[in-house]
C-alpha positions in Angstrom: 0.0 0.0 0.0 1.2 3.7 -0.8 1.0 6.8 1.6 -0.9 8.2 -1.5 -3.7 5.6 -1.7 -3.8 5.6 2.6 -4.7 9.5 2.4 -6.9 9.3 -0.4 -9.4 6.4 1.5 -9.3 8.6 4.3 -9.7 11.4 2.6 -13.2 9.9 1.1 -14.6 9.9 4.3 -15.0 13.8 5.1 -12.4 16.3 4.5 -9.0 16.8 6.7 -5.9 19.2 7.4 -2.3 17.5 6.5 -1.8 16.7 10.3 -5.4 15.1 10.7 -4.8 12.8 7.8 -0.9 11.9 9.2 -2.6 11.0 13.0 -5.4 8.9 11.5 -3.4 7.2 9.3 -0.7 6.2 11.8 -3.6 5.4 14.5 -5.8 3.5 12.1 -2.2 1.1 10.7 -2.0 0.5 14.6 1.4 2.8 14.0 3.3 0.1 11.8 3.4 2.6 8.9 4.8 6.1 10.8 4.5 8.9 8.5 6.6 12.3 8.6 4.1 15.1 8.3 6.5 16.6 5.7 5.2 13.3 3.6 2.2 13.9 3.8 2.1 17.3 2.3 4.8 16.4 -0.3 1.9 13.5 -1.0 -1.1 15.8 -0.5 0.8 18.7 -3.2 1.6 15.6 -5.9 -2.3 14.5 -5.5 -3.4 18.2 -5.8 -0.8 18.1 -9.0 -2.6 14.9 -10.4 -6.4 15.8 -10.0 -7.0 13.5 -7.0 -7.4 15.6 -4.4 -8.1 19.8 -3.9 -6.5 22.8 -1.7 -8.9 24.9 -0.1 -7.5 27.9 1.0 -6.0 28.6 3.9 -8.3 29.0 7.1 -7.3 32.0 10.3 -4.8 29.6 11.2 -3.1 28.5 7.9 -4.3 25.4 7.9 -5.4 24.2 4.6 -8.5 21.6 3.9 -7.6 18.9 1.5 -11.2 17.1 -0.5 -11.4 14.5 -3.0 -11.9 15.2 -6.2 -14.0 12.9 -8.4 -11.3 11.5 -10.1 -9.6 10.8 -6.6 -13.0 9.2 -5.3 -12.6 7.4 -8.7 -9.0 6.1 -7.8 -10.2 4.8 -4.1 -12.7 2.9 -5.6 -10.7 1.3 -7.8 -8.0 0.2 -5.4 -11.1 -1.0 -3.2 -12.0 -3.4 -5.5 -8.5 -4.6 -6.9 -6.3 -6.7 -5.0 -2.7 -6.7 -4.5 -0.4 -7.6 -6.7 1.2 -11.0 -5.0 3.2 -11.7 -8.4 6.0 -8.9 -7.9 8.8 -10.0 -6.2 10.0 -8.1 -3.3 13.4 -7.6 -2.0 12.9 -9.2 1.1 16.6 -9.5 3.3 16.6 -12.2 4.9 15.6 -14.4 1.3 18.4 -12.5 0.2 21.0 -12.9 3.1 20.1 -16.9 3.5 20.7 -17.1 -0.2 24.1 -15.5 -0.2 24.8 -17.3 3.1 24.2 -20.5 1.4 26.5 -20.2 -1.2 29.3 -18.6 0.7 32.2 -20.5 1.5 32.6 -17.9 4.8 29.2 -18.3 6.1 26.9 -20.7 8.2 23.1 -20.6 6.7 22.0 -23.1 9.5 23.4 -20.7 12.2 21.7 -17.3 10.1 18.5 -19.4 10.0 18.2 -20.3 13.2 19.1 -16.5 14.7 16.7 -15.4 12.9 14.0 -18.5 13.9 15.3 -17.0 17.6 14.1 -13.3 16.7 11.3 -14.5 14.6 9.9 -16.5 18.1 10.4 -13.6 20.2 8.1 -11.4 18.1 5.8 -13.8 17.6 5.6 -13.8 21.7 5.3 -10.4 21.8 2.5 -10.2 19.0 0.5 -12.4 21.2 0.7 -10.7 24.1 0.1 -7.4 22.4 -3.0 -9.5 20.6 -4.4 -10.6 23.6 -4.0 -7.1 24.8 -6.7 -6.0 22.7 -10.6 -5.4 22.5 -11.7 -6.0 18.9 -15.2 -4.1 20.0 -13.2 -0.7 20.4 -10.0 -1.4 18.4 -10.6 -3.8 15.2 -8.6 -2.4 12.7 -5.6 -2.7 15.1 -6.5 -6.1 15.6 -6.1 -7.4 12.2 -2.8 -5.5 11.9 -1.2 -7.5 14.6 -3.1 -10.8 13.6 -1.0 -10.9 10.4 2.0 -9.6 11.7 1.1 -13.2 13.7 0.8 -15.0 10.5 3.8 -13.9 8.8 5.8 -14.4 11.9 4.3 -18.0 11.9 5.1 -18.6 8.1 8.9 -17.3 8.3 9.3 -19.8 11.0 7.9 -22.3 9.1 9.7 -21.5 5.6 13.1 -21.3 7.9 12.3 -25.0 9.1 12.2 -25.7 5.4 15.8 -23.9 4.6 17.2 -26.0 7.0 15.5 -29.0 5.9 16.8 -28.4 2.0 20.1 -27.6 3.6 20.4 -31.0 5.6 19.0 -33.1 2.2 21.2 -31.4 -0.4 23.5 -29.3 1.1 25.2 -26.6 -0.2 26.2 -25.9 -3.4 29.9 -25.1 -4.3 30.5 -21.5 -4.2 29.8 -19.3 -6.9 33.1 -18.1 -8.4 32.7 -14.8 -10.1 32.5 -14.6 -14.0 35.6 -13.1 -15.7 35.3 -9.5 -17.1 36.1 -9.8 -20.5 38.9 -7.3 -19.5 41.0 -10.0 -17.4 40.4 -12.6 -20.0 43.9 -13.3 -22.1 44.1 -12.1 -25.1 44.2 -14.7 -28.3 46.0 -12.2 -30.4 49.6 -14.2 -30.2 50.7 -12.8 -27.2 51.5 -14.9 -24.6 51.3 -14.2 -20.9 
């Protein structure tokens, strides 16, 4: 999800000042998304740019009143009804560390799996206390922030019980030696080195 699609759904609720939008935004992510208020001008003056959103003018205090537009009402309706894209890959670290740990020669996957398994068990600890924390009567949004910060928690320490599991079955592969640049390579023109 983007800032920019986070103010414009609140935004099709009633109209609100730059601060407004930052507080509800942060309080209604359960503050796993913190926002700068200087983001969420910079976002407000690009969606005022675009058509999405208008700039009333400034009230006694110079505070300024930000409204969706039609096209903007447009935009949240159409990210209502279209789900997120699963198919793009992201850069995730840790796939990314435990696959340049296992083809290292100078590291230990098994021990970088199972610090992380370590971590990975203390949150998931501290998500269900901070779950069982909670009143879903009064606080239901928050709720289903933490509950899949539970599940993702619970899938990396499955998928790590699987890296280790490939690890113990195959092993690891021979270390990837780095590809010559053409610049290194000897030259065939007669001359020997």
């Amino acid at each position: 999800m983007s800032v920019k699609l986070g103010l414009l759904a609140i935004l099709s609720e009633a109209p609100a000042y730059g601060a407004q939008l930052k507080a509800a935004f942060e309080q209604r992510t359960g503050g796993t998304w913190p926002v700068n208020v200087g983001q969420v001008y910079t976002t407000l003056d690009r969606l005022e740019r675009d058509g999405l959103v208008s700039a009333a003018s400034p009230d006694a205090d110079g505070r300024i009143e930000y409204r969706l537009t039609p096209a903007g009402q447009h935009a949240v309706d159409s990210w209502w009804r279209t789900p997120v894209d699963r198919e793009v890959t992201p850069r995730e670290e840790l796939v990314i560390k435990l696959a340049l740990a296992i083809t290292s020669d100078t590291a230990d996957p098994t021990a970088v799996a199972q610090a992380q398994r370590s971590a990975t068990m203390h949150r998931l600890q501290q998500l269900t206390r901070v779950k069982q924390s909670i009143d879903p009567r009064t606080d239901l949004a928050w709720l289903l922030v933490v509950e899949h910060q539970l599940f993702a928690a619970e899938a990396e320490i499955r998928w790590l019980d699987q890296v280790e599991a490939s690890i113990a079955r195959h092993g690891r592969p021979a270390p990837v030696t780095p590809v010559p640049d053409a610049a290194d390579e000897p030259s065939t023109s007669g001359a020997q080195r």
